[in-house]
C-alpha positions as CSV (number, residue, x, y, z in Angstrom):
1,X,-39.9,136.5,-96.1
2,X,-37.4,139.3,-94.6
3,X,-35.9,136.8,-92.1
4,X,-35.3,133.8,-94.9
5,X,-31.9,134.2,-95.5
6,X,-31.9,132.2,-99.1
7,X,-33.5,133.7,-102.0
8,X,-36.9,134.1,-102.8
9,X,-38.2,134.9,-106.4
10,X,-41.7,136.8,-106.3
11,X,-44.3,139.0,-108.3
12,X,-47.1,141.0,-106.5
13,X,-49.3,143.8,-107.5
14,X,-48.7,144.9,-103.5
15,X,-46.0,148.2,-103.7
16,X,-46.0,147.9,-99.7
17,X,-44.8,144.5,-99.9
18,X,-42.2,144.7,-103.0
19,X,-40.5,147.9,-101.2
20,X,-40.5,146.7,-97.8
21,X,-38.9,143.1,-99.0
22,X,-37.6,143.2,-102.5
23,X,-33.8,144.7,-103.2
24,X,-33.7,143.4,-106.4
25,X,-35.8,143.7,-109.5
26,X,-36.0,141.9,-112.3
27,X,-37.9,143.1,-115.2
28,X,-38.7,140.7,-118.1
29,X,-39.4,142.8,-121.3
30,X,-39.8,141.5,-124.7
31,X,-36.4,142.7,-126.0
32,X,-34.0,141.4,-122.7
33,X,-34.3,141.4,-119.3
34,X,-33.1,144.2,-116.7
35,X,-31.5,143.7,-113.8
36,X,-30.9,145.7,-110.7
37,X,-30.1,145.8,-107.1
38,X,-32.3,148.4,-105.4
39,X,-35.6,149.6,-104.1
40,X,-38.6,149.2,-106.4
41,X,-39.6,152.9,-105.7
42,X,-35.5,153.8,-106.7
43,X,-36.2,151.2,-110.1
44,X,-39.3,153.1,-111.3
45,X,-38.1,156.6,-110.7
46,X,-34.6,155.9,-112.4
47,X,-34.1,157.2,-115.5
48,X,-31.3,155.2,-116.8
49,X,-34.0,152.6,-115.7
50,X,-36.5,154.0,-118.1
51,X,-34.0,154.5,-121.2
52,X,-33.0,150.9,-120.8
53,X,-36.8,150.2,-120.5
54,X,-37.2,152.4,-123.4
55,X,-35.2,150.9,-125.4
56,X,-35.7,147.3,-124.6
57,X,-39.5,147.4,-125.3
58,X,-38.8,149.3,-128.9
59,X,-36.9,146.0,-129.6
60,X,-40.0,144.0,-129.4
């Protein structure tokens, strides 16, 4: 997967995996989606990550 040049869309419970691969996440919530181009471990330890998070879930 980190040598295929084209993109690859994937979900896993594996935080190993999504860190060492991902620089991307996508985050489907019921009020929107979120968007963003970094780590998984930089996503869930941002807080402007979690007031958008926040604030998209209160929508639902």
């Amino acid at each position: 997967m980190k040598d295929f040049r084209g993109t690859i869309l994937f979900t896993t419970r594996d935080h190993e995996l999504v860190e060492t691969v991902a620089n991307r996440i996508i985050e489907i919530t019921p009020g929107g989606t979120i968007d963003k181009l970094m780590t998984y471990d930089e996503y869930i330890n941002s807080d402007a990550v979690q007031k958008q998070r926040d604030e998209l879930y209160a929508m639902a």
